[in-house]
N, C-alpha and C positions, 0 to 999 in steps of 0.2 A: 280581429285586431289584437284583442287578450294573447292569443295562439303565437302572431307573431313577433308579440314583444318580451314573450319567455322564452322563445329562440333564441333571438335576438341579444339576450340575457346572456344564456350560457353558450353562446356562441362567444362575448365579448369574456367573460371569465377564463374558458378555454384558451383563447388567444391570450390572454395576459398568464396563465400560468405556466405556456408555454414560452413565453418569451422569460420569463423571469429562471424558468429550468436554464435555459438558453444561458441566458446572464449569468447564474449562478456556475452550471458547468463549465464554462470558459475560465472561470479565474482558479480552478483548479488547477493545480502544479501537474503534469504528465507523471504518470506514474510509471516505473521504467518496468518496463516487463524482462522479465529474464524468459530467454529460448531456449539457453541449451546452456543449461545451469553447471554441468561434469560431473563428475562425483563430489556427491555430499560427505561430509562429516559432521561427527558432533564435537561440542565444544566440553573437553575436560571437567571444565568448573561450571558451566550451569547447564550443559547437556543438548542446547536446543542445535539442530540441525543447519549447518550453512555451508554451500561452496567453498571447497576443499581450495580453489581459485582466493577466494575472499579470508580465510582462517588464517591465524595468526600460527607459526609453526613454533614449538620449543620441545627439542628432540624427535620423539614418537607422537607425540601428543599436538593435538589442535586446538585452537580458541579463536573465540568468535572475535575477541579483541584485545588489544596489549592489555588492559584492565583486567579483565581474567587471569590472562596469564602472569602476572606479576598477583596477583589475589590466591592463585594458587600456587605459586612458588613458596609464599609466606605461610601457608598453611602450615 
């Protein structure tokens, strides 16, 4: 009897941790995946890598966003 009410136990914990995984993953925003990202570039003023698609252009040069690039215009 002992045997089957600590089953019983983490069988019920089990099920409640999964259902709250449950609940909690669902209210997660989708995170968008990128497939086929094209050529990378880095950004001028702080270096970090993004889709050549997504960079801000001024001239030669790429930025990850107008902020940079008017940050490094002033320079």
């Amino acid at each position: 009897m002992y045997l089957f009410r600590v089953i019983l136990i983490i069988a019920a914990i089990v099920l409640i941790v999964l259902i709250i995984r449950k609940l909690v993953g669902s209210s997660r925003p989708a995170t968008r995946r990128v497939t086929d990202s094209g050529h990378m570039v880095q950004c001028a003023h702080c270096g970090i890598y993004i889709p050549e698609s997504d960079s801000v252009p001024d001239g030669d040069r790429r930025f990850c966003t107008e902020a940079h690039k008017l940050a490094h215009r002033s320079k």
